[in-house]
N, C-alpha and C positions, 0 to 999 in steps of 0.2 A: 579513487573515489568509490566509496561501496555503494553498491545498486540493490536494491530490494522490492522482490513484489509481496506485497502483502492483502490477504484473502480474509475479506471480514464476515461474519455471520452477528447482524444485528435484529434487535428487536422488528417485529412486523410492523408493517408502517412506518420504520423508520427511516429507509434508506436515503430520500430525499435530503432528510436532515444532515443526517452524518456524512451522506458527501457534502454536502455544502460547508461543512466543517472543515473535511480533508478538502477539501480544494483552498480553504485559508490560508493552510501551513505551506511556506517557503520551498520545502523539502517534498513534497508532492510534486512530481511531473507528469504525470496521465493519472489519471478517471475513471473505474468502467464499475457498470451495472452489472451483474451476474445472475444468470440461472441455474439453479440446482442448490447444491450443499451451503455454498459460498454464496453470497447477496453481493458484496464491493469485493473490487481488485482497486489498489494504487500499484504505483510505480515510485519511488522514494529514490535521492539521491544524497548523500550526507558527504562529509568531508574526511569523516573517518570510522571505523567501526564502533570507538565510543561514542559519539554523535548519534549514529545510528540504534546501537542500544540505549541509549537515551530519548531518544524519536520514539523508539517503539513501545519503553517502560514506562514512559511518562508523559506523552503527549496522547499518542494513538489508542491503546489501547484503554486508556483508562474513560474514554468519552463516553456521555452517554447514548446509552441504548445498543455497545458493543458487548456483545455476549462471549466472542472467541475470535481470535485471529489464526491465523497460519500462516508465517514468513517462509519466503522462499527467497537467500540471498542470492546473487547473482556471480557464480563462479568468475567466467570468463566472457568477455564480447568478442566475438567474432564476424567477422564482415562478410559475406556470402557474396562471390562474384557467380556474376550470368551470364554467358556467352550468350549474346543473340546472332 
C-alpha cells in the first residue's frame, strides 16, 4: 500500500476550508496545520501507486484555493523498538 505525505501551500484564509475538504476523501488518514512555507500536511494511503497518482492529479491538487503541493512518498516503514 503506498503511503504519501503531502505539503500543501494554499490561498490565505483558506486553510479551514481545504482541510475540511481533505478530511472528506477516504484516502486521507491524518490532518495537520503547518507553519512556515507549507500551510497543510495529510497523510494519504491508496491501494496502489496508480490510485495514488490519481489521488494526487485529480482530487487533491486541483481543489480550490491550492496553489502548490509537495509529495513526499513513503519509502519504507520501519518499527523503532525501545528498551526501557
Amino acid at each position: 500500500m503506498p503511503c504519501a505525505y503531502v505539503l500543501f501551500n494554499v490561498s490565505s484564509g483558506s486553510e479551514d476550508r481545504v482541510l475540511e475538504k481533505l478530511r472528506s476523501i477516504a484516502e486521507v488518514q491524518e490532518t495537520f496545520f503547518s507553519y512556515g512555507i507549507y500551510d497543510l500536511v495529510i497523510k494519504i494511503k491508496t491501494e496502489s501507486m496508480e490510485q495514488l497518482n490519481d489521488l494526487l492529479s485529480h482530487r487533491l491538487r486541483v481543489l480550490d484555493d491550492v496553489k502548490s503541493t509537495i509529495t513526499l512518498i513513503q519509502a519504507e516503514e520501519k518499527k523503532l523498538l525501545v528498551n526501557v
